[in-house]
KOLRO-761067 format. One record per residue: x, y, z of N, C-alpha, C in turn. Coordinates in steps of 0.02 Angstrom, whole numbers, padded with zeros to 5 digits, always signed. Layout:
# residues N
XYZXYZXYZ
...
# end
This chain:
# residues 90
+00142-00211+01056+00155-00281+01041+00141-00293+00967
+00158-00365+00959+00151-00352+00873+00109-00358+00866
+00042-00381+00905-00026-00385+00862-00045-00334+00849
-00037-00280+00890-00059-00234+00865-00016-00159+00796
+00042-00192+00832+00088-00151+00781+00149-00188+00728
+00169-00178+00676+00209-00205+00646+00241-00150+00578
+00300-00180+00597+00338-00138+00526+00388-00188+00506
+00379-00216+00436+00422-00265+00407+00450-00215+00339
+00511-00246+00304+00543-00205+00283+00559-00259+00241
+00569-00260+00167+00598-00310+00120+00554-00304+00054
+00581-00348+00002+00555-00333-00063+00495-00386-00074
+00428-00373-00074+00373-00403-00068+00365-00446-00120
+00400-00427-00188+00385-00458-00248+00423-00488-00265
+00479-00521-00214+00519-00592-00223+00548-00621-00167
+00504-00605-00124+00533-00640-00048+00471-00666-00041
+00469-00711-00067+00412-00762-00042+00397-00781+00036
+00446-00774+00064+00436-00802+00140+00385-00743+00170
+00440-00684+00169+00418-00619+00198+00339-00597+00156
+00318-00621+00084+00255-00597+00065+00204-00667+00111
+00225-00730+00122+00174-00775+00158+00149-00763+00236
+00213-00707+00268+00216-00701+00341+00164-00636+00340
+00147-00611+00290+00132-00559+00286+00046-00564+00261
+00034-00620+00208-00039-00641+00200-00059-00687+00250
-00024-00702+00311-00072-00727+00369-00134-00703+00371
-00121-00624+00384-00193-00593+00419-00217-00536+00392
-00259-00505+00404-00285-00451+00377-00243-00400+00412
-00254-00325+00399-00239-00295+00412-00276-00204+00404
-00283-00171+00458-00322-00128+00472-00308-00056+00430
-00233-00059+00429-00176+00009+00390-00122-00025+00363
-00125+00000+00309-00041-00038+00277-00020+00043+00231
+00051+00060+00248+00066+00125+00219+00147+00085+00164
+00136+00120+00137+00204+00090+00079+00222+00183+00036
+00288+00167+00054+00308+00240+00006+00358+00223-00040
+00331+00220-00090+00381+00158-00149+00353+00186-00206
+00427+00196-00276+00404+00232-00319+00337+00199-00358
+00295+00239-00406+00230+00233-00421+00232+00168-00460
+00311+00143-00503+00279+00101-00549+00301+00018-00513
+00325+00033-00447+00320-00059-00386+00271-00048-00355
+00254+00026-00323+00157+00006-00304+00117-00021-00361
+00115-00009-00428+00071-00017-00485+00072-00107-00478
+00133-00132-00460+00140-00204-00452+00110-00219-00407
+00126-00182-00325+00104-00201-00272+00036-00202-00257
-00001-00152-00295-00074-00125-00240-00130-00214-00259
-00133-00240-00280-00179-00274-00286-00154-00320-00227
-00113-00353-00209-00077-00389-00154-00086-00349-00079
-00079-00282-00087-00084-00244-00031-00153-00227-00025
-00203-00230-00061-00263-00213-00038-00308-00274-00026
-00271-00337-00061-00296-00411-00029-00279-00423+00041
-00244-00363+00090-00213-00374+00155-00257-00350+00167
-00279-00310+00169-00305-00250+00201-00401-00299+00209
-00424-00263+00295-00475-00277+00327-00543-00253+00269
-00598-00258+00276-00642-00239+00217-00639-00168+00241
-00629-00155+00290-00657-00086+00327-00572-00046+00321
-00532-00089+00322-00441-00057+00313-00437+00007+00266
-00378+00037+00262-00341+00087+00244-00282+00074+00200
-00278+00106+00145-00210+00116+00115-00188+00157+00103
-00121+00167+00110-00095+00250+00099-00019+00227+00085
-00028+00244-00013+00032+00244-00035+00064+00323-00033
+00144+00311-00036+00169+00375-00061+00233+00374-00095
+00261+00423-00132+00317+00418-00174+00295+00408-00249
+00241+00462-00278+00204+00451-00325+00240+00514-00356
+00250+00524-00404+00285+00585-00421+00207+00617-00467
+00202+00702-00437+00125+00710-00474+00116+00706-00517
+00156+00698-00562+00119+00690-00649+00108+00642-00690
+00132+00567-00623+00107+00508-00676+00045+00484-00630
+00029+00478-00680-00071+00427-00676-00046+00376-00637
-00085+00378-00571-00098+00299-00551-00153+00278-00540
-00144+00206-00558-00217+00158-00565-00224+00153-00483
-00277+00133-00462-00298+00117-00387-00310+00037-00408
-00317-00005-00447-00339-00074-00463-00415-00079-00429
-00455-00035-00436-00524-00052-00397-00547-00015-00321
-00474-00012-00318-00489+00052-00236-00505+00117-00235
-00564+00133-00192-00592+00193-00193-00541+00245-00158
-00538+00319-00200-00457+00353-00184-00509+00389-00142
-00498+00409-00068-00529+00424+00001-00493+00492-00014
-00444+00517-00018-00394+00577-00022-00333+00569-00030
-00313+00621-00068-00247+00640-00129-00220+00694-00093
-00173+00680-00077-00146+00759-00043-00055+00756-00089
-00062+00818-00123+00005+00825-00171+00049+00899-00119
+00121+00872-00124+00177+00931-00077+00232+00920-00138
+00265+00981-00149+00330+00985-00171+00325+00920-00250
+00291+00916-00279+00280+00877-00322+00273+00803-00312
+00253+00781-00275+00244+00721-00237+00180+00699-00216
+00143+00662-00220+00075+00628-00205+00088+00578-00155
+00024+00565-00117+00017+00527-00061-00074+00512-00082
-00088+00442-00073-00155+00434-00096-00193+00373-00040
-00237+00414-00011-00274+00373+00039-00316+00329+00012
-00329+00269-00008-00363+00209-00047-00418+00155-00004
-00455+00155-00010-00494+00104+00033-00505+00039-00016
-00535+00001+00010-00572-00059-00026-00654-00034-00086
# end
C-alpha cells in the first residue's frame, strides 16, 4: 500500500505540486539515479525528506567527478563499470 511503498516519477525542481506531495512526510529510503550535477541541486531537498534515522542512495555519478554530500554522512560508495552509487545518511 502506499504508506508503506511509493514510487513517483517527475522533475522535482519545477513541479511544484509533485515536490509539495512529496514534503508531506518523512521518509525512511529515498533512492534517485540522476546525473551528479541535478542530485548536486537535489540532495539538500532529498535529505530534508528523509527520517533522522532514513537512508539515501544516489546513483548515476560518473567516478571521476567530486560529489558534495551537503552535510550527509557517506555510509558507503560502491563504484562498477565507471559509475558510483553513494549510500548517505543524515
Amino acid at each position: 500500500s502506499e504508506d508503506k511503498f511509493s514510487v513517483h516519477l517527475g522533475d522535482l525542481l519545477s513541479n511544484r505540486w509533485l515536490n509539495n506531495k512529496l514534503s508531506e512526510k518523512k521518509y525512511d529510503l529515498i533512492c534517485a539515479n540522476i546525473v551528479a550535477d541535478v542530485l548536486k541541486n537535489m540532495c539538500t531537498t532529498l535529505l530534508s525528506w528523509l527520517k533522522d534515522d532514513g537512508t539515501l542512495i544516489i546513483s548515476g555519478i560518473i567516478e571521476e567527478r567530486k560529489y558534495e554530500t551537503n552535510g550527509a554522512k557517506v555510509e558507503k560508495m560502491v563504484v562498477k563499470d565507471g559509475w558510483a552509487m553513494i549510500k548517505l545518511s543524515k
